[in-house]
C-alpha positions as CSV (number, residue, x, y, z in Angstrom):
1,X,-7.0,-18.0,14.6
2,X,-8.2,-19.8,17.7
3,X,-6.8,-23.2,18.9
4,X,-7.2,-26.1,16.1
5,X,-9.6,-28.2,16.3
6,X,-9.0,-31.9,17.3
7,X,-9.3,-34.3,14.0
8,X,-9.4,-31.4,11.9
9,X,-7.0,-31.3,8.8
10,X,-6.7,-28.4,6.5
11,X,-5.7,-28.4,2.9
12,X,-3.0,-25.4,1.9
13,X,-3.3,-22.6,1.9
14,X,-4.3,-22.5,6.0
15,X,-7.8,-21.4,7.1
16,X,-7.1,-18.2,9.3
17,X,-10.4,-19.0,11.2
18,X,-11.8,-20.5,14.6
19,X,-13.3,-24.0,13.3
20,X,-14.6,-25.3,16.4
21,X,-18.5,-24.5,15.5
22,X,-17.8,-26.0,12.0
23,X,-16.6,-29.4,14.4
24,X,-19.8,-29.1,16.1
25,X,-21.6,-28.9,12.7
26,X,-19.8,-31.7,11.4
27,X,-21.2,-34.2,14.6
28,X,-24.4,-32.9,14.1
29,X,-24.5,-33.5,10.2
30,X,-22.7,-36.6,9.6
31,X,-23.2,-38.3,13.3
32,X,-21.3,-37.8,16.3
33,X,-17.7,-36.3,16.6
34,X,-15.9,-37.2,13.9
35,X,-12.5,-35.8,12.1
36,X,-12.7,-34.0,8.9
37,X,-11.4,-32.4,6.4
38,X,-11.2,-28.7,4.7
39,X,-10.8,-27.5,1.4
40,X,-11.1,-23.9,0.4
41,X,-13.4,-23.2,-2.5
42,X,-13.7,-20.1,-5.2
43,X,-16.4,-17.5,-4.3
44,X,-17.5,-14.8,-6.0
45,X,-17.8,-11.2,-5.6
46,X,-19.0,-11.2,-1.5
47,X,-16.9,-11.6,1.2
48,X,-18.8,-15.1,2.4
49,X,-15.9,-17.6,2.4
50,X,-16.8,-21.0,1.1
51,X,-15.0,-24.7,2.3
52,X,-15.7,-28.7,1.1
53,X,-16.3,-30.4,4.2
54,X,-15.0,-34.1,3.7
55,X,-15.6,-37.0,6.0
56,X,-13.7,-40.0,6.2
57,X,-15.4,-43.2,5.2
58,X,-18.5,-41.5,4.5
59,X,-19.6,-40.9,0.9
60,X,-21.1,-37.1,1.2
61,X,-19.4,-34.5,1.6
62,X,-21.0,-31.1,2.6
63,X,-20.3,-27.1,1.8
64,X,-19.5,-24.8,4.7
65,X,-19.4,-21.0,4.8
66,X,-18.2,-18.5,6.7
67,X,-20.0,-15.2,6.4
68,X,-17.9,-12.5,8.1
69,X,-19.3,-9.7,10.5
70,X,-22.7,-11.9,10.7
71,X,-24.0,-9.7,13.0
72,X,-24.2,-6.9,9.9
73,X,-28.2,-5.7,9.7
74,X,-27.7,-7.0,5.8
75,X,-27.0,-10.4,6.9
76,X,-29.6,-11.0,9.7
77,X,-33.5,-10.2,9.9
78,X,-36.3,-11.2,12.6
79,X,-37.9,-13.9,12.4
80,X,-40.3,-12.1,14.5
81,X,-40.8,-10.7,18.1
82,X,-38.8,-12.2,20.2
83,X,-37.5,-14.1,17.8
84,X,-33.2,-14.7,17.8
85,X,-32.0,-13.1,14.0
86,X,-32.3,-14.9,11.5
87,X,-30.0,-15.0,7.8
88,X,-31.7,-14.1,4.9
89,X,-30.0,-17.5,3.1
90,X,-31.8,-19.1,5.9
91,X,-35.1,-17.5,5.3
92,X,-35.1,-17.3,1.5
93,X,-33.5,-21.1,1.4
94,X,-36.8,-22.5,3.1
95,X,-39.0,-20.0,1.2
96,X,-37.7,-21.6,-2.0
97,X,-37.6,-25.3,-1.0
98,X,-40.9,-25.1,0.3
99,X,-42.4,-23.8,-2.7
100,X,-41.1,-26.4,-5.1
101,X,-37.8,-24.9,-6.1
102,X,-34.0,-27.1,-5.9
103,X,-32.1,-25.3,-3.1
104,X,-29.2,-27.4,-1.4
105,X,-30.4,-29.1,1.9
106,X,-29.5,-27.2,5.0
107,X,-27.5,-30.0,6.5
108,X,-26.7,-27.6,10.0
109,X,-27.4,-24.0,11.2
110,X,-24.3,-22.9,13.0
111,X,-25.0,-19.4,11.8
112,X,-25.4,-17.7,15.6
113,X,-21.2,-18.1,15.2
114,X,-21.1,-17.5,11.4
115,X,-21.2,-20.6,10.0
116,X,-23.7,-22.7,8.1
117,X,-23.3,-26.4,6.7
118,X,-25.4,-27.2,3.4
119,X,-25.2,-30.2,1.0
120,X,-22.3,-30.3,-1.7
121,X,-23.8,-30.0,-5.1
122,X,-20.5,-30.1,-7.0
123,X,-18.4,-28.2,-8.6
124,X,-20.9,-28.2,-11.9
125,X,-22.1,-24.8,-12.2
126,X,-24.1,-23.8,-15.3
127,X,-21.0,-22.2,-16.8
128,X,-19.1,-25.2,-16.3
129,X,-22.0,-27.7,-18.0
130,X,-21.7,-25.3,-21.1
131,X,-18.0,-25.7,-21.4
132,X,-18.4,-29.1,-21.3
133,X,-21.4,-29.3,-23.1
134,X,-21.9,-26.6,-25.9
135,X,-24.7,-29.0,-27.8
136,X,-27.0,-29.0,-24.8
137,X,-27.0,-25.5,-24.2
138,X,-30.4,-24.9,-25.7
139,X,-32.3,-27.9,-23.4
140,X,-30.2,-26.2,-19.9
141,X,-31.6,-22.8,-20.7
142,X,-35.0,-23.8,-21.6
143,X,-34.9,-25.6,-17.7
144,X,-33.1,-21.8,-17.0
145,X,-36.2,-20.6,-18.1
146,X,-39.0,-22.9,-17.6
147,X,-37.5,-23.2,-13.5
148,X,-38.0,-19.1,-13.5
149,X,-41.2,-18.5,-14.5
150,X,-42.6,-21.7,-12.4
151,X,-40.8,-20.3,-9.0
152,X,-42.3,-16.5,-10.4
153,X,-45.7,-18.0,-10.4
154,X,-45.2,-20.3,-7.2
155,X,-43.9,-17.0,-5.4
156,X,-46.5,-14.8,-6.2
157,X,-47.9,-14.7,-2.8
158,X,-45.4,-14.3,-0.1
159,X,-46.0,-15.5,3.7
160,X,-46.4,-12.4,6.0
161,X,-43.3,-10.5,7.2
162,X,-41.0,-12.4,4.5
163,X,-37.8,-10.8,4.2
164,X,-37.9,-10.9,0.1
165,X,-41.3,-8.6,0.8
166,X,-39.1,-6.1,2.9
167,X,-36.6,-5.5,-0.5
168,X,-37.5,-3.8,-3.4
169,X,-36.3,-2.4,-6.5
170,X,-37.4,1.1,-6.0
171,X,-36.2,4.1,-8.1
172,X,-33.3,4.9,-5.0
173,X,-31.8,1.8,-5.5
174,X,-32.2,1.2,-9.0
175,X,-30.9,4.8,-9.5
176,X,-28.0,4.3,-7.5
177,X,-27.0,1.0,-9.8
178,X,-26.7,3.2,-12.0
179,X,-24.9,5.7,-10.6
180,X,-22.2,3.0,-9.5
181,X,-22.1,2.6,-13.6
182,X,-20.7,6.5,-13.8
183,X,-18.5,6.6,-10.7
184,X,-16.4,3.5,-11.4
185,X,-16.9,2.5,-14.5
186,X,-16.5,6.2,-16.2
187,X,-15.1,8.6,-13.2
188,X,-13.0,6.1,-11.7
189,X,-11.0,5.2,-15.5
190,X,-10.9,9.0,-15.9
191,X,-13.7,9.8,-18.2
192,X,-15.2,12.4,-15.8
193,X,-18.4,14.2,-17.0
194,X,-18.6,17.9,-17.4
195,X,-21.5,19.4,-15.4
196,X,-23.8,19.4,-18.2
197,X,-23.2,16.2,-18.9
198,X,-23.5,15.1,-14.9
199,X,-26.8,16.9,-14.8
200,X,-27.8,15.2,-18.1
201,X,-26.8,11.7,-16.9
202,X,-28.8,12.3,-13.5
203,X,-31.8,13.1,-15.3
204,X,-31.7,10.3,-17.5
205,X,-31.2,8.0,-15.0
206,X,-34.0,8.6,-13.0
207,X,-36.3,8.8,-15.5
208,X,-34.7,5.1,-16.4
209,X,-35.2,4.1,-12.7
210,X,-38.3,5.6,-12.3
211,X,-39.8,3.7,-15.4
212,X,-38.7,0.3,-14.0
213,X,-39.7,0.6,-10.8
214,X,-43.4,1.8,-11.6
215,X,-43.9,-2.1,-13.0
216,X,-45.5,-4.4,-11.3
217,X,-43.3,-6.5,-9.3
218,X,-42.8,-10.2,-8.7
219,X,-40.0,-12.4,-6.9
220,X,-36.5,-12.0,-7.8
221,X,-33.4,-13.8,-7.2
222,X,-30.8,-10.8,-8.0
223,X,-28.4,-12.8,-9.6
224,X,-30.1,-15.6,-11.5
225,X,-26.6,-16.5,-14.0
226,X,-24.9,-19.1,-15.5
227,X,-21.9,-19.3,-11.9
228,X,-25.7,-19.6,-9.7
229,X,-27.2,-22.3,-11.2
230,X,-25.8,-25.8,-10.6
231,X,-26.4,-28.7,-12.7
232,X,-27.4,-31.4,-10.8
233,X,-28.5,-33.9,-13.5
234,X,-27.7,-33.9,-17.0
235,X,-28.0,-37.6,-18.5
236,X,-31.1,-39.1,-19.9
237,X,-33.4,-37.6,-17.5
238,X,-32.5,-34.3,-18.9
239,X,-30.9,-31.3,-16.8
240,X,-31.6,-30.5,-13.5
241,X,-30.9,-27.2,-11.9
242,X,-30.5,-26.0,-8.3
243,X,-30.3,-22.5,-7.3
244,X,-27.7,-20.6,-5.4
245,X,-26.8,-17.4,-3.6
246,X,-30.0,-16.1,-3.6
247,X,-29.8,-14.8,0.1
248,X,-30.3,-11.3,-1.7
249,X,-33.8,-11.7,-2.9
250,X,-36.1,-9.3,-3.3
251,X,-39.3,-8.0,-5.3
252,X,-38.6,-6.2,-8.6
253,X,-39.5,-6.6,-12.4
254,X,-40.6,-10.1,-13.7
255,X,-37.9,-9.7,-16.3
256,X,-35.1,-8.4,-13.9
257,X,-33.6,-12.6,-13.5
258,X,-34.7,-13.4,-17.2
259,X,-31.7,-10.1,-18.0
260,X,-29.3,-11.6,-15.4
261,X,-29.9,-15.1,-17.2
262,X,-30.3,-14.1,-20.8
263,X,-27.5,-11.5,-20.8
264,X,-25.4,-12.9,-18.6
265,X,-22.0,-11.0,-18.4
266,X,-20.0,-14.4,-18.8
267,X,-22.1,-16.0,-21.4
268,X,-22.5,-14.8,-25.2
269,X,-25.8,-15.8,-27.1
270,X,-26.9,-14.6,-30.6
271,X,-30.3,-12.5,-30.5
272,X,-32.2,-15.6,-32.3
273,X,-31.4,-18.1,-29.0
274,X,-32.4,-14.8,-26.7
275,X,-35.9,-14.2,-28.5
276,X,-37.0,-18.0,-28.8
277,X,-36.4,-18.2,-25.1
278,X,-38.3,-14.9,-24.0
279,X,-40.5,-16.6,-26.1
280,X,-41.1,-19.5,-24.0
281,X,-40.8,-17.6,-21.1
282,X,-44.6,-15.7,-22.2
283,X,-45.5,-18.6,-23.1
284,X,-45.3,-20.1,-19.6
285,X,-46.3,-17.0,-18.1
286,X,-49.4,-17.1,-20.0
287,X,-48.5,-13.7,-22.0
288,X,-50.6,-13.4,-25.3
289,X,-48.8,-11.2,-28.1
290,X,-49.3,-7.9,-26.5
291,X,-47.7,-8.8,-23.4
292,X,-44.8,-10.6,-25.3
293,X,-44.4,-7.3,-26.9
294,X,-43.9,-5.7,-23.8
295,X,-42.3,-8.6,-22.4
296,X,-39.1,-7.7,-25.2
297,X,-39.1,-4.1,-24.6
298,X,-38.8,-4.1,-20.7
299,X,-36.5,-6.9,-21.3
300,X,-33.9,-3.8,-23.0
301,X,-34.7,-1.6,-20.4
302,X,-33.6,-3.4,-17.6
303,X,-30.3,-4.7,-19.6
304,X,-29.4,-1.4,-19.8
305,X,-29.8,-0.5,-16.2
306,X,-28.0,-3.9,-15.0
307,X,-25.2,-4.0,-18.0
308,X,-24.1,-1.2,-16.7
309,X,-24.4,-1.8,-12.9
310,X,-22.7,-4.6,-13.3
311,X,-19.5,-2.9,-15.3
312,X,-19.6,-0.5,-12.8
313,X,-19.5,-3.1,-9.9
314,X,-16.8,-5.2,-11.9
315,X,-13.9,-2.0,-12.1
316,X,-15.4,-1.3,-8.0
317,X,-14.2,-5.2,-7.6
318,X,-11.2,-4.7,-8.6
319,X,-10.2,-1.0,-7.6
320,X,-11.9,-1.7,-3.7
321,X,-11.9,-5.2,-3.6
322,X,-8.8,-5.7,-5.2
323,X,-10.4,-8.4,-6.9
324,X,-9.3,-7.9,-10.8
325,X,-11.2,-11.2,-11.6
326,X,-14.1,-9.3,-13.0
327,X,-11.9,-7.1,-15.3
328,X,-12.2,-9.6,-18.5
329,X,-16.2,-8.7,-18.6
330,X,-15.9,-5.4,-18.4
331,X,-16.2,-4.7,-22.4
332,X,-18.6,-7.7,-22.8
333,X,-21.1,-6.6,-20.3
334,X,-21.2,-3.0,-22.1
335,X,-21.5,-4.2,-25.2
336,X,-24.6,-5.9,-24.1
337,X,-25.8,-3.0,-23.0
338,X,-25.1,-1.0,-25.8
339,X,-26.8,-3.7,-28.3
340,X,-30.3,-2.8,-26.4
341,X,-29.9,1.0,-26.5
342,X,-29.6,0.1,-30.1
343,X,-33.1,-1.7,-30.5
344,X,-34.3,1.3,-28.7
345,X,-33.3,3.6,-30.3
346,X,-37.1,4.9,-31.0
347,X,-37.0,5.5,-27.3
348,X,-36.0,9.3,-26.7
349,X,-34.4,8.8,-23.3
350,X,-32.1,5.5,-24.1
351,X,-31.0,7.7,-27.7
352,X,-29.5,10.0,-25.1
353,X,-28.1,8.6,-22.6
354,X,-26.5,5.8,-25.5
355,X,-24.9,9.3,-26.8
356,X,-24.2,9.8,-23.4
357,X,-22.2,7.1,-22.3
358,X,-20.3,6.5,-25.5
359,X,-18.7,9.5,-25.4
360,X,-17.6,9.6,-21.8
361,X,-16.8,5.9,-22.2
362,X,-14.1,7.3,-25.1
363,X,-12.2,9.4,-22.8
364,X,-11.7,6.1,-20.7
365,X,-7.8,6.2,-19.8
366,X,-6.3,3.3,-21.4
């Protein structure tokens, strides 16, 4: 750690980092030098490192974080020739606020020395608002919704050189998702395939892959879920949602965030509340009832594809990361994706590779 920072006080358990550029960030936010202090908050599954910022005698408080090895080419891009790197957050933040959508306000860019300070939306994630709130959850998802297919349509035309344009789900990365699936959510728990069944498995999904990735492509937040969404308002004036962590944008399939959203691996909803918001998602769109259709069956594709991504990436979390957080959703996230191999079963390719995976998921050690 490097020498403490005058008028800085840190809450338990200490910050093992150099906090002088988050002093400077501070005086340039809130007004001059002033003291502060720190208090670590939960992340998720990156290795970006989040603090409340608070400021005596003033009311706001801000969010800092620290994004380790900032200098990585996944965490900087060029703003053009010339130009000193830029984050994607950055980038993707004023993409998104300048086209109408709720980011939180960039409140200081210390990001040269790995730091940024943004406004403080909270602690009311999505997630949270449902706990809390398990009568509302039909008006917050129809905002989910409503918010997605507006910023899809607001997004449609990128600016030139935009780092969400540079990203795509192709068929190497979307294949690869799934290969994560086989190497840590099967191999790793010992439920290895024979060869027949490895060169079954590749085929299958890259035929899955390469079917998603021939659609055409729209704006996509990655991770568009009830622990990115904040609630910002939720009296009278009905809910109000901000986005977050959506520095990993790209362009993929229109229903890629509707999946994330809908079947969200930490949220359980009934088919009935699913449909009647795909529903309203066409509806927005401006899909008729052919495009609805396909709207639905897309829909199942991708889940399978993601579902089992993200069990993969969940055992990955814990046997790499040593992050066993993600354990719990494990057997909830596959059973989503099992319940859309299901409603395609008329679908020759999903009827196998559903085989597939249930029996190599049955030789899972316990």
């Amino acid at each position: 750690m490097g020498t403490p920072t005058a008028g800085v006080t840190r809450a338990a358990p200490a910050v093992d980092l150099d906090l002088s550029p988050l002093a400077g960030l501070v005086a340039e936010a809130f007004g001059g030098p002033l003291p502060f202090a720190i208090e670590p908050m939960p992340g998720g599954a990156s290795p970006r490192r989040y603090f409340r910022v608070k400021v005596p005698d003033r009311s706001a408080s801000a969010v800092a974080f620290f994004v380790p090895d900032a200098g990585r080419p996944d965490e900087i891009v060029k703003a053009g020739s010339g130009a000193r790197p830029v984050w994607p957050y950055l980038e993707v933040r004023e993409l998104l606020h300048g086209r109408g959508v709720r980011v939180p306000a960039l409140l200081a860019d210390g990001s040269a020395r790995g730091w940024l300070l943004v406004e403080d939306l909270g602690d009311e994630t999505l997630a949270a608002f449902l706990a809390k709130n398990p009568g509302r959850k039909v008006e917050a998802y129809q905002r989910a919704v409503a918010d997605l297919a507006r910023a899809q349509s607001a997004l449609e035309r990128l600016p030139e050189g935009s780092v969400v344009a540079s990203r795509v789900f192709d068929e190497d990365l979307l294949s690869w998702e799934v290969h994560h699936f086989r190497e840590w959510a099967l191999e790793a728990r010992g439920a290895h395939l024979t060869a027949e069944e490895r060169a079954l498995f590749d085929e299958l999904s890259t035929r899955l892959a390469r079917r998603i990735a021939s659609w055409p492509c729209r704006f996509v937040h990655r991770d568009y879920q009830s622990r990115n969404l904040m609630v910002c308002g939720g009296g009278d004036g009905g809910v109000e949602l901000a986005w977050l962590d959506f520095q990993d944008a790209l362009l993929g399939p229109r229903v890629y965030d509707l999946v994330a959203l809908l079947n969200d691996s930490y949220q359980t909803f009934d088919r009935a509340f699913v449909e009647a918001r795909l529903d309203e998602f066409a509806a927005a769109a401006g899909l008729g009832a052919a495009g609805r259709d396909e709207l639905g069956r897309q829909f199942d594709l991708v889940t399978v594809q993601r579902k089992l991504k993200d069990a993969g990436r969940f055992v990955f979390l814990d046997r790499v990361k040593q992050n066993p957080s993600f354990l719990p959703f494990v057997e909830p996230t596959l059973e989503k994706a099992r319940a859309s191999m299901a409603r395609l079963e008329g679908d020759d390719d999903v009827r196998r590779l559903a085989a597939l995976v249930g029996r190599a998921l049955g030789r899972v050690a316990p």
